[in-house]
Backbone as a chain_set.jsonl record, in Angstrom:
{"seq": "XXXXXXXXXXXXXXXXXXXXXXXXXXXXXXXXXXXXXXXXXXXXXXXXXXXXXXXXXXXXXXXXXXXXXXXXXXXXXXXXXXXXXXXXXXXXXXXXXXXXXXXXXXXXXXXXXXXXXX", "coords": {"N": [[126.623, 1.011, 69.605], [125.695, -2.123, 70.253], [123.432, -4.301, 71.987], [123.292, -6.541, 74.433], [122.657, -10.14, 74.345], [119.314, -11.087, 74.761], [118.257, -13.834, 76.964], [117.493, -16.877, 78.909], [116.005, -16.697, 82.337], [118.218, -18.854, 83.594], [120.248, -19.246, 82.333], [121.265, -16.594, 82.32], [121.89, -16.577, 84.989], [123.588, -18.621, 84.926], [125.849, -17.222, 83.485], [126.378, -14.902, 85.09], [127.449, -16.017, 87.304], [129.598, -17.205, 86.84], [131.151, -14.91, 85.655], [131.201, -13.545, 88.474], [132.952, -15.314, 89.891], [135.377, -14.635, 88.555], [135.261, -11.785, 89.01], [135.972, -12.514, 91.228], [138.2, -13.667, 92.182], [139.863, -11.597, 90.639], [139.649, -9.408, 92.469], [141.425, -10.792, 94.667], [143.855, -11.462, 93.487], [143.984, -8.873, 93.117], [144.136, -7.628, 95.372], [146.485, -9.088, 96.741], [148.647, -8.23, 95.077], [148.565, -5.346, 96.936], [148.978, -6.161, 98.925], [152.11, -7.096, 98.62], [153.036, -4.927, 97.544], [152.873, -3.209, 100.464], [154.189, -4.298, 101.552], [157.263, -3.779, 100.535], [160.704, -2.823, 100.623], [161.58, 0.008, 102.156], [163.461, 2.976, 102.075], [165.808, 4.942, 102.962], [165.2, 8.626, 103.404], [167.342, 10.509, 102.62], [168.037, 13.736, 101.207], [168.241, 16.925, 101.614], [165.108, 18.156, 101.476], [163.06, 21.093, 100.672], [160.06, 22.962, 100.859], [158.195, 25.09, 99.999], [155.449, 27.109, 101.923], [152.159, 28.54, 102.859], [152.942, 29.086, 105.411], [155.725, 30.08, 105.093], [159.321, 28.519, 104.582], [159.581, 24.8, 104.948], [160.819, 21.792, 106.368], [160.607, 17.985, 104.952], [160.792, 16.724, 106.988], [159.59, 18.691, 108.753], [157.38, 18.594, 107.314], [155.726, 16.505, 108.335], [155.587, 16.754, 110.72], [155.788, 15.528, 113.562], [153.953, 13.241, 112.984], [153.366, 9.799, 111.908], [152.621, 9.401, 109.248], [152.313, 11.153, 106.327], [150.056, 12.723, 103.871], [150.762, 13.399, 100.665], [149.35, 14.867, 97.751], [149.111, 14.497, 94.58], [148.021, 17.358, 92.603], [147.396, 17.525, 89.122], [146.534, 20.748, 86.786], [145.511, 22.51, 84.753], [146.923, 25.582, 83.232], [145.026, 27.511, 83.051], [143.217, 27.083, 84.454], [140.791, 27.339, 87.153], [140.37, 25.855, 89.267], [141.218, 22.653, 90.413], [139.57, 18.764, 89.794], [136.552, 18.61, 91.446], [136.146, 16.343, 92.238], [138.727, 15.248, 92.956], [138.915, 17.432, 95.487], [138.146, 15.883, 97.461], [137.934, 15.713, 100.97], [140.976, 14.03, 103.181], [141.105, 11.65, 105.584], [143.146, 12.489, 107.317], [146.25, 14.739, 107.342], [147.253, 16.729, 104.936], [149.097, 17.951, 102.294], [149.735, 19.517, 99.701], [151.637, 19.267, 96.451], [153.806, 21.306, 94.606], [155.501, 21.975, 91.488], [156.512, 24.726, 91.568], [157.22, 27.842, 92.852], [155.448, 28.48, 95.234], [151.871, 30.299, 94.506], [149.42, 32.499, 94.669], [146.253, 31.076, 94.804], [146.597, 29.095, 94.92], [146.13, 27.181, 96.216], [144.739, 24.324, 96.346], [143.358, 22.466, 97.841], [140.52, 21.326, 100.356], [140.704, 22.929, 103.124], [142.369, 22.285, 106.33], [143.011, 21.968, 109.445], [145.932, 23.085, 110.545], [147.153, 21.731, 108.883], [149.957, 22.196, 105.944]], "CA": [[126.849, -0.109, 70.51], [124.639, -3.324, 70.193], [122.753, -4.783, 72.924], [123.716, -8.06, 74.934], [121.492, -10.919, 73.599], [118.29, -11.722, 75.734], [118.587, -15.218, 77.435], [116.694, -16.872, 79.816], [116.879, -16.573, 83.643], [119.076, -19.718, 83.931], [121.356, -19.12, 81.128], [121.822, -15.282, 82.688], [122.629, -16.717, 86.181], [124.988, -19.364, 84.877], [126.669, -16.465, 82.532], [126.73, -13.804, 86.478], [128.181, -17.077, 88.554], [130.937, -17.134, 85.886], [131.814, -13.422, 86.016], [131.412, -13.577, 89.839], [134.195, -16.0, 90.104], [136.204, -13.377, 87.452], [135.973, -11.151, 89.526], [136.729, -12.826, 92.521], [139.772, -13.977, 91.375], [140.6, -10.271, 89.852], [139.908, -9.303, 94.16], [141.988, -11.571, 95.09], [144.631, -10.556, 92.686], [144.35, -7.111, 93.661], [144.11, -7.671, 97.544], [147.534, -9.837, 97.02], [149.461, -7.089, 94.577], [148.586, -4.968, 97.313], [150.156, -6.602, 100.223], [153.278, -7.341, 98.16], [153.082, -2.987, 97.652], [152.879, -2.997, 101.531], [156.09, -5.304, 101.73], [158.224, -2.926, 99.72], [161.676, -2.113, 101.791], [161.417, 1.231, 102.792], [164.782, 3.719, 101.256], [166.264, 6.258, 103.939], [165.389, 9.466, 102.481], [168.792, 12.086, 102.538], [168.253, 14.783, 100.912], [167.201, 18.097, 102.432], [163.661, 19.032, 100.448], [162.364, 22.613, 101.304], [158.943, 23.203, 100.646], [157.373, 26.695, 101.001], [154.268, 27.191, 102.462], [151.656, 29.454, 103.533], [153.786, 29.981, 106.768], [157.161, 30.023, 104.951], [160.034, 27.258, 104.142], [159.898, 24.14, 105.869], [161.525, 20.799, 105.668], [160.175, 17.507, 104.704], [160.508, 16.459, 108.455], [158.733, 19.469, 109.983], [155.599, 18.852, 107.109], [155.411, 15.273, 108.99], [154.876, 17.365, 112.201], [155.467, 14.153, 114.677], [153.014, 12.506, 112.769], [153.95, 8.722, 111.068], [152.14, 9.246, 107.633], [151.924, 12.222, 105.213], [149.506, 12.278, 102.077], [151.108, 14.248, 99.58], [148.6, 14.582, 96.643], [149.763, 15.582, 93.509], [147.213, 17.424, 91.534], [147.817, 18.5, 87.613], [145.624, 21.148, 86.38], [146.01, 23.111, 83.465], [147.292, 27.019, 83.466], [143.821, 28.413, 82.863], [141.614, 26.314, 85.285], [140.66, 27.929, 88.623], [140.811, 24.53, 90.441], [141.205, 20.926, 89.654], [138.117, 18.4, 89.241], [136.137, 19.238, 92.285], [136.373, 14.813, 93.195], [139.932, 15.519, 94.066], [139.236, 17.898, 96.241], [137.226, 15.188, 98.641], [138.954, 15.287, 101.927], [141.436, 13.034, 103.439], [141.297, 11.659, 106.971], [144.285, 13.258, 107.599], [146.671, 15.928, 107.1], [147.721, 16.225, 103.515], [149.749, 18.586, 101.525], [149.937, 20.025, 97.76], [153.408, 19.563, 96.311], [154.04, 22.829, 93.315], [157.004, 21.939, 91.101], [157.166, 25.816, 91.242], [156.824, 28.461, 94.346], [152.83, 28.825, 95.843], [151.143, 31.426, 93.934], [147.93, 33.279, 95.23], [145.171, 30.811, 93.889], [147.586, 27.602, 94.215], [145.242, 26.53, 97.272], [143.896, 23.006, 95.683], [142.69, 21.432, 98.702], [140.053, 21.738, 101.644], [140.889, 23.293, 104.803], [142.539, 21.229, 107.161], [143.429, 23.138, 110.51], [147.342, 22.908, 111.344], [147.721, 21.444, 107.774], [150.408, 22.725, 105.297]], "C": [[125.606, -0.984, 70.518], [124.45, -3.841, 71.547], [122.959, -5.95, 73.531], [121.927, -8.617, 74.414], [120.825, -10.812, 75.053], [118.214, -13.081, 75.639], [117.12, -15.476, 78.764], [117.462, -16.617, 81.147], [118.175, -17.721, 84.009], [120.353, -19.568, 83.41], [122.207, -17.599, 81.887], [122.432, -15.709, 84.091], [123.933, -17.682, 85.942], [126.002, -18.478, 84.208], [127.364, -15.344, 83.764], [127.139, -14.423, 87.03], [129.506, -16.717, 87.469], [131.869, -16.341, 86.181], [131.929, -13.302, 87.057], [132.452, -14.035, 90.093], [135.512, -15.644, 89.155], [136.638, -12.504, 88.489], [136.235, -11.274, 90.792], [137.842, -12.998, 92.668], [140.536, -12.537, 91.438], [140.686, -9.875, 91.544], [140.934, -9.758, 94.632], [143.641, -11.387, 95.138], [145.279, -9.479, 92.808], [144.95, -6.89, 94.599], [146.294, -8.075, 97.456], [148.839, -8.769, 96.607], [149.677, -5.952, 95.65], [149.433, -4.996, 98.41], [151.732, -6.543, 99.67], [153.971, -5.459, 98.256], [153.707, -2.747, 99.24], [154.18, -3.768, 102.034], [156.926, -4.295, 101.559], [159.444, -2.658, 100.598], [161.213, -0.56, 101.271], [163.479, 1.693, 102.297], [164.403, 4.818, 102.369], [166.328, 7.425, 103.25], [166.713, 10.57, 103.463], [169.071, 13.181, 102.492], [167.579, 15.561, 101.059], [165.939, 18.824, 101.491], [162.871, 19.927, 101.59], [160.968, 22.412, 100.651], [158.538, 24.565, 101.057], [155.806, 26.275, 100.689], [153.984, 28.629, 102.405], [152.754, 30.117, 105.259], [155.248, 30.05, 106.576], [157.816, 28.563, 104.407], [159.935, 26.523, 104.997], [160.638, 22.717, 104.958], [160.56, 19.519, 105.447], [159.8, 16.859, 106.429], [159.523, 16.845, 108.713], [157.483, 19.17, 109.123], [155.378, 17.348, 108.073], [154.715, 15.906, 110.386], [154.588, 16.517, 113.337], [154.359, 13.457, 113.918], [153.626, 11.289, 111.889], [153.439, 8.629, 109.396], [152.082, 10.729, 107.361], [151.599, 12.15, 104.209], [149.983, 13.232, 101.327], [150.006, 14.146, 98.468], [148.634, 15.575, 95.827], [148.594, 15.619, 92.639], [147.484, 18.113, 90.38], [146.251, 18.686, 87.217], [145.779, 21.949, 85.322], [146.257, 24.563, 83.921], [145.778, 28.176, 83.535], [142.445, 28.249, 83.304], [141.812, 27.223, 86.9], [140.744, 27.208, 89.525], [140.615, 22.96, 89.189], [139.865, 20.616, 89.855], [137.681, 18.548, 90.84], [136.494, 17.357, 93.261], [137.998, 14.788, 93.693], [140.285, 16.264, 95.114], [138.718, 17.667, 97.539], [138.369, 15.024, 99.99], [139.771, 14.284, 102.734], [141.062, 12.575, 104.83], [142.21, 11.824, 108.035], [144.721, 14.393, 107.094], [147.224, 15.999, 105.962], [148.154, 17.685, 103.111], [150.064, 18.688, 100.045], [151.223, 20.151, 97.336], [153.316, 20.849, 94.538], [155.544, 22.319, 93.095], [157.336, 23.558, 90.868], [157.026, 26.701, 92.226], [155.718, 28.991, 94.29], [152.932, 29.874, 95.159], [149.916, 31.8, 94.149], [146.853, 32.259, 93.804], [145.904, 29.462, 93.935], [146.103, 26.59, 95.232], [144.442, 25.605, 96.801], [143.217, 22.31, 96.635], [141.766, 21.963, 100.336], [140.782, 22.13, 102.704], [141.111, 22.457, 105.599], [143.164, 21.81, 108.195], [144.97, 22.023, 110.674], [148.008, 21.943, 109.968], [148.574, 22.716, 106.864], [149.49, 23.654, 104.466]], "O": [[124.522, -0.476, 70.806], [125.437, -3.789, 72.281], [122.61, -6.755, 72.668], [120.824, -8.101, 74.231], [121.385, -10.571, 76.123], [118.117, -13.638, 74.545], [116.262, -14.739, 79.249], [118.662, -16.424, 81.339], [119.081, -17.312, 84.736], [121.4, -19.759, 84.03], [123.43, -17.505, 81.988], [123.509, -15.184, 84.373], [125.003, -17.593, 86.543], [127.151, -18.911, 84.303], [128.513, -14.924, 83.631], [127.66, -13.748, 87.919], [130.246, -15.757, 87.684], [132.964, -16.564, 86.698], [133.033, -12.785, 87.223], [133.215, -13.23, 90.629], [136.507, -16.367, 89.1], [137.791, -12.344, 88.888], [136.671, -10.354, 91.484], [138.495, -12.302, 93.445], [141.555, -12.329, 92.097], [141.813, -10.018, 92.018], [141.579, -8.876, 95.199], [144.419, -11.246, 96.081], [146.454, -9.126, 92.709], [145.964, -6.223, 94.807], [147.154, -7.401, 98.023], [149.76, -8.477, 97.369], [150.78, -5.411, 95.577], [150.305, -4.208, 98.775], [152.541, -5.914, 100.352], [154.963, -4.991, 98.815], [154.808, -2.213, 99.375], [154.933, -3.51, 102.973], [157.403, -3.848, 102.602], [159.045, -2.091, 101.615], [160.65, -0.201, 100.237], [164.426, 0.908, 102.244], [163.333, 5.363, 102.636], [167.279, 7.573, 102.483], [166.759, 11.093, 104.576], [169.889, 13.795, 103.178], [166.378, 15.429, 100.823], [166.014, 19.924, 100.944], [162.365, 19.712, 102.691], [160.917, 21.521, 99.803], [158.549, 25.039, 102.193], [155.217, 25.6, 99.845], [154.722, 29.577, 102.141], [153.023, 31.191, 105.797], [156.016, 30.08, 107.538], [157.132, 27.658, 103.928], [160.103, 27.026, 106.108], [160.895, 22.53, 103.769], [159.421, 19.854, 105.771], [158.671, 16.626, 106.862], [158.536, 16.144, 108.937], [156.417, 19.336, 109.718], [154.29, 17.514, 108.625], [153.645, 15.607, 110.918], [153.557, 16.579, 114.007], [153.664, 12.941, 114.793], [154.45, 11.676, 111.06], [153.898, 7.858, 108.553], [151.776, 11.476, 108.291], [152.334, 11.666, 103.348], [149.271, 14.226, 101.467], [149.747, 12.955, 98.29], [148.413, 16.783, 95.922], [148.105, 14.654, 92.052], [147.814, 19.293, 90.488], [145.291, 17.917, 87.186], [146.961, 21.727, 85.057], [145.801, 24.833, 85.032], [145.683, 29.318, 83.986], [141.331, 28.69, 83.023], [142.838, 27.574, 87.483], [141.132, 27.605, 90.624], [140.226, 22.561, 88.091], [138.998, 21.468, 90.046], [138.668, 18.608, 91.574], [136.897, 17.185, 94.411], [138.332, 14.303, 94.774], [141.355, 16.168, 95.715], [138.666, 18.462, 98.477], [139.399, 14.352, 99.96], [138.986, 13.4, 103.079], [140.505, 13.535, 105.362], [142.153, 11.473, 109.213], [143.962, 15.131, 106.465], [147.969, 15.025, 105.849], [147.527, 18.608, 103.63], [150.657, 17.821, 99.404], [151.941, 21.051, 97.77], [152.515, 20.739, 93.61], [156.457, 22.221, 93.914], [158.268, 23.835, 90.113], [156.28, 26.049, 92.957], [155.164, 29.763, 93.507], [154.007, 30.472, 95.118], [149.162, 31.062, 93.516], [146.712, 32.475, 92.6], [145.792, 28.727, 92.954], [145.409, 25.64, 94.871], [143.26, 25.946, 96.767], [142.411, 21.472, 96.23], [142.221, 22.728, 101.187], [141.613, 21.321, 103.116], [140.189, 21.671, 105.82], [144.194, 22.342, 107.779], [145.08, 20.808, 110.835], [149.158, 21.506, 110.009], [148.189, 23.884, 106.9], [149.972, 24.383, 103.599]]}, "num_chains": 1, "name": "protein.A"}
């Protein structure tokens, strides 16, 4: 990999105003895609999903637990890793849950301790 040319200071600030207004734009962009995300209609979910847990089967309701949000966070790790990358296992500010396309297995436990969490 080759080196960006050396310029003077003027030339380098008119070349960082440039990119500034790049990525202001690209912000902007983002911020807006985002809201549009936050628009989205909302779909009545139907169908009864079980989940087992540490304390047994429950339903998708009871993981809500009166609460208006649930983070589900799906982590893929390979068959022969002892945990995923340790930055996914930074905690949420909420109550969050591990979804297993297969039933918990001693060692499934991917995520910090969260009292009264799944």
């Amino acid at each position: 990999m080759s080196l960006p040319d050396v310029v003077s200071r003027e030339e380098w600030l008119a070349a960082r105003v440039k990119l500034l207004d790049e990525e202001k734009a690209l912000t902007r962009h983002h911020d807006q895609v985002n809201a549009e995300r936050r628009r989205l209609p909302m779909v009545h979910v139907d169908k009864e999903y079980i989940f087992e847990g540490p304390e047994g089967k429950v339903t998708l309701a009871q993981l809500f637990a009166g609460k208006r949000q649930l983070i589900v966070q799906h982590v893929m790790f390979g068959p022969d890793w002892d945990a995923p990358v340790p930055e996914l296992l930074e905690g949420h500010p909420s109550d969050d849950a591990d979804a297993l396309r297969r039933p918990a297995q001693p060692g499934d436990d991917v995520r910090p301790r969260v009292p009264g969490a799944l």
